[in-house]
N, C-alpha and C positions, 0 to 999 in steps of 0.2 A: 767626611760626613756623607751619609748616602741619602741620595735624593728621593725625597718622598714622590711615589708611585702614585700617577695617576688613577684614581678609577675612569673608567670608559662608561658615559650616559648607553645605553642599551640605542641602534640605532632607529629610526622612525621604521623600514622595513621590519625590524626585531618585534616592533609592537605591535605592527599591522599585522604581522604574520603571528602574533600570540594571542592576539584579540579574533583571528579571524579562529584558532584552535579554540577557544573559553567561548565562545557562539557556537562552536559543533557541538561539542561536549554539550551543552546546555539542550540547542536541538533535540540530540538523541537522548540526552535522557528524559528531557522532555515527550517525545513520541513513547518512551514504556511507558513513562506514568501514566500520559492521557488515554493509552490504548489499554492501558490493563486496568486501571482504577477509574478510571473517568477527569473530569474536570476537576468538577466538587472536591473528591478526597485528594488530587494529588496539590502540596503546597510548595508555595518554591522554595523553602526552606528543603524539603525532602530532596527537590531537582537538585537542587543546587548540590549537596550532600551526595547525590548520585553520580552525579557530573563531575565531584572531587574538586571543585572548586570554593572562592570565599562567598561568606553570607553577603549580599547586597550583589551579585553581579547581572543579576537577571534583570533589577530594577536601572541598572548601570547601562546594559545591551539590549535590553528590551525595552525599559516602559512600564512595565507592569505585567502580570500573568496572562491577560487574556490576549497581549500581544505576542507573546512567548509563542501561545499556542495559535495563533494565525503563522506565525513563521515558520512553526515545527508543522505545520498542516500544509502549509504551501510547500516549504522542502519536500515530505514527505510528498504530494500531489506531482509536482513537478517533476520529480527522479522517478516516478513509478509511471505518468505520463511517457517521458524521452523514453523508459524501457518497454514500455508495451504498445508506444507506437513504432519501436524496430521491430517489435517480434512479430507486429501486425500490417509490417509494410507489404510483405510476399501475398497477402490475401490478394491483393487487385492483379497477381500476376497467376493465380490460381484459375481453376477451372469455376465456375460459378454454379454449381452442382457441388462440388468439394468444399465451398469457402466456410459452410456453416461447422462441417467437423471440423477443417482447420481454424475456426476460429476458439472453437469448445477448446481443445488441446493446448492450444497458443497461450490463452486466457488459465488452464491449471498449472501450466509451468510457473507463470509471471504469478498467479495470488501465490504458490509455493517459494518463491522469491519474498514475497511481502507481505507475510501475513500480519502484522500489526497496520495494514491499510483496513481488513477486513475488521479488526478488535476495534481501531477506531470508530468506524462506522457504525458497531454493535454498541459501541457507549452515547454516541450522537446520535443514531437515528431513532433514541425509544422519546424523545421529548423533542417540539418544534422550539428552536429558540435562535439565538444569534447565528452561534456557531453548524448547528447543522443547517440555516439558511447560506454561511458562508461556504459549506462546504457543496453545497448543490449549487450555488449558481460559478464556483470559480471550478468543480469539476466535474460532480457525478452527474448532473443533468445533460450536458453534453456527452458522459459515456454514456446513460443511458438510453438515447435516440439515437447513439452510434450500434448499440447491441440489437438495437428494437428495429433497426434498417437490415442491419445480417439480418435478422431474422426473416424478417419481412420478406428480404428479396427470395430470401432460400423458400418460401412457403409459394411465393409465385409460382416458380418453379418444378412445385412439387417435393420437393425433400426436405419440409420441416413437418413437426408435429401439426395436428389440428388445432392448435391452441391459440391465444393472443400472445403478441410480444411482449406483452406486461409479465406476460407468468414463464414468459422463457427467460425472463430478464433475472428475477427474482430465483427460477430453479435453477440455473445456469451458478448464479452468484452464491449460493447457500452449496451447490455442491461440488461447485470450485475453491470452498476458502475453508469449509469447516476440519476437512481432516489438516490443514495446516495452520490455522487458529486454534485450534484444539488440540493441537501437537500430544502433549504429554500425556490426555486422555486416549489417542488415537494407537499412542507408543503403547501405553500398559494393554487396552484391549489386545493389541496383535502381534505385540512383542518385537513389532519391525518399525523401525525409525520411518515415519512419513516424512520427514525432506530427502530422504535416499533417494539418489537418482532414478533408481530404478521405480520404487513404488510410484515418483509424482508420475514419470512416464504410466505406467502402470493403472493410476487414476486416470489420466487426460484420457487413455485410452479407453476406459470404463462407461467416464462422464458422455464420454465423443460419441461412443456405441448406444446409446440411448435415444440420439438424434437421428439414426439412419431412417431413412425413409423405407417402408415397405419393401423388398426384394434388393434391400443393398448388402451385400457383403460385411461381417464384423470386424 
């Protein structure tokens, strides 16, 4: 008589490590919805459908929807933080004349990395409400008195525009993200893929040229 075969329980490691996959998946399909549809129209019904996962796991891993998208916002904030504070470590080893082009440049490579940072922000920032108070106090207010301090020092100096740091903040930010938020508008006008290495270089170099002060070099 042949001995019936056990099944093996799947081990605690197996599950940790499957639940910590069914929280990524949800994450990111979480950051399209919210960065392309907004809050409102995206349901977790669709997430979850995206994410290729079963109905109820979002309420299972998260909580509820508005939790979903604090965690998809914090990952999101977090991974594009660690990446744009390496790419932004070399400023204080820079010449302080230099630091504001290097920072212009620095700043088109990384939104060209992330531009569903820049979509989210365009769905959050047209109404004051929970979510866009969360996102300014746990990130973007802190970037934005980090940009408004480049600025600042480089106008001391001499090599920034005549303007306020408010509106370098603002033109810096709309003309670092749009040709890569705007991808497939940006591909049909020119016919050349803007995440190509070449073009973001391309841009940073454009945007960067803009900030020369009087009698510098393009």
């Amino acid at each position: 008589m042949i001995a019936a075969q056990r099944v093996q329980a799947p081990s605690c490691e197996n599950k940790i490590r499957d639940a910590k996959a069914t929280k990524r998946k949800l994450v990111e399909a979480a950051l399209a919805a919210f960065s392309t549809r907004g809050y409102e129209a995206s349901s977790t019904r669709s997430i979850e459908a995206a994410a290729g996962v079963k109905r109820g796991l979002i309420a299972y891993h998260f909580g509820s929807k508005a939790q979903l998208w604090t965690a998809a916002a914090d990952y999101l904030m977090s991974t594009t933080e660690h990446d744009l504070g390496e790419a932004l470590a070399s400023l204080n080893e820079a010449d302080e004349a230099a630091r504001l082009r290097l920072f212009v440049r620095a700043y088109v490579a990384f939104c060209a990395r992330y531009p569903e940072l820049n979509r989210l922000m365009i769905q959050e920032g047209m109404d004051r409400d929970w979510r866009l108070d969360w996102l300014l106090e746990r990130s973007v207010r802190p970037w934005y008195g980090h940009v408004c301090r480049i600025f600042d020092q480089a106008a001391e100096l001499g090599v920034a525009p005549n303007f306020e740091a408010h509106h370098f903040y603002y033109i810096v930010t709309g003309a670092a993200t749009l040709m890569f938020s705007n991808a497939a508008e940006a591909e049909a006008l020119s016919g050349r893929n803007p995440l190509d290495p070449a073009m973001v270089d391309a841009h940073a170099d454009a945007l960067a040229n803009l900030f020369n002060s009087p009698g510098d070099p393009l």
